[in-house]
C-alpha positions, 0 to 999 in steps of 0.5 A: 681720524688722524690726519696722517691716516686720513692724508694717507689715501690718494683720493682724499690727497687728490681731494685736497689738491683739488681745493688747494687749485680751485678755491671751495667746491661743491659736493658734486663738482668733487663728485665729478672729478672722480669715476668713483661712486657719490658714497665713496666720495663722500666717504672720503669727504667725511674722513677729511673732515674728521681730519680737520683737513676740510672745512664744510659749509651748507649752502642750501642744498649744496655744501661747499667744501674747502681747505681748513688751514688750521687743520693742515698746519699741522702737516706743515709744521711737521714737514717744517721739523722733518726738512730741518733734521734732514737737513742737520743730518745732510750738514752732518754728512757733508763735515765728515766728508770734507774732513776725509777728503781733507785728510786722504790725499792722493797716491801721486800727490803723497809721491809728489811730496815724497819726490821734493824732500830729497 
């Protein structure tokens, strides 16, 4: 699954802001959180790993789920190149601004200036 596809469902972001807060998890404190049933969550479970979103690792019974961020480095570089041609674009917009201010006076100065020259 792509992890856009997969960051795309508000349970699995909720997810992964859980793990982001809390450090690791177990299933069943993820499980807990949710007034969903246990499939459901452990559909999303497996569509973040699919992702590359989450890491899992099984500690006896219990499988302790975290962040893995190689996975969402990707998703960070992402929003790296969308801030930096936003942020082009804003830089863009605020030169021609400047320059239409710079070259549009007001009425009452433009009468002001007409006033002096006689």
């Amino acid at each position: 699954m792509d992890i856009f596809t997969a960051l795309s469902d508000p349970t699995r972001r909720e997810i992964l802001e859980m793990l982001a807060d809390a450090g690791p998890l177990t299933a069943t404190e993820i499980y807990d959180h949710f007034k969903v049933s246990h499939p459901a969550i452990s559909q999303h479970l497996q569509a973040l790993r699919a992702a590359n979103c989450v890491l899992v690792e099984k500690k006896g019974q219990q499988r302790l789920y975290r962040i893995n961020p190689e996975g969402m480095q990707s998703v960070a570089s992402w929003a790296q190149r969308m801030t930096r041609q936003w942020e082009a674009r804003f830089a863009a917009l605020d030169r021609v601004l400047q320059q239409e201010l710079e070259n549009q006076k007001p009425n009452f100065m433009v009468k002001q200036e007409e006033g002096e020259n006689e």
